[in-house]
C-alpha positions, 0 to 999 in steps of 0.5 A, spaced: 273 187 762 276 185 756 275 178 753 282 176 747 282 169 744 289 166 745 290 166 738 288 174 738 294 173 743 299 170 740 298 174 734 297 182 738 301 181 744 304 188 744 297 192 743 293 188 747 300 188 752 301 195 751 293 197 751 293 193 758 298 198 760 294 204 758 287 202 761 289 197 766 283 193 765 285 186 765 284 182 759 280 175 760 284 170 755 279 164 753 281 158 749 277 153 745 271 158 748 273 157 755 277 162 761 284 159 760 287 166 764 287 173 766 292 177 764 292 184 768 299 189 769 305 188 774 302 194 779 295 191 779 298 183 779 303 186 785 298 190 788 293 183 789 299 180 791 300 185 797 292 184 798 293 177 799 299 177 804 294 183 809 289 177 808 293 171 810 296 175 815 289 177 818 286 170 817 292 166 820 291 171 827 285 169 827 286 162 827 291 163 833 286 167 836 281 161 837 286 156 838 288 160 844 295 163 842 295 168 845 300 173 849 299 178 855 301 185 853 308 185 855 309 178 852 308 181 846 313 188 847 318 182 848 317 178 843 316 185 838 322 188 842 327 188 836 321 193 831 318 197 837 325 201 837 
């Protein structure tokens, strides 16, 4: 991974900008010689974001799943009936 001070950042935003397209490595931004921030391109930040969402998705099934809420077979085709179509 690449590490860019945000000085270097302020001063080379479109190299670093358009390497970071190219590679699609994200770049570790430091400040005062300390991780500040990530800076990854739109697919791969979109991509997380949809990782993201499946996991959440996931464990919010399981909690319900040891809290007991949970339905029969055909509780869930009437509760699903409008995308079972």
């Amino acid at each position: 991974m690449k590490t860019e001070l945000v000085t270097s950042l302020k001063r080379k935003a479109t190299k670093i900008i358009g390497d970071l397209a190219k590679k699609r490595e994200p770049v570790l931004i430091t400040e005062h010689g300390k991780p500040a921030a990530y800076l990854v391109d739109v697919e791969t930040f979109e991509h997380i974001e949809e990782k993201i969402r499946i996991l959440e998705g996931i464990a919010r099934g399981e909690r319900d799943f040891r809290e007991g809420k949970t339905y029969t077979v055909a509780e869930a085709k009437k509760k699903m009936v409008k995308w079972l179509k």
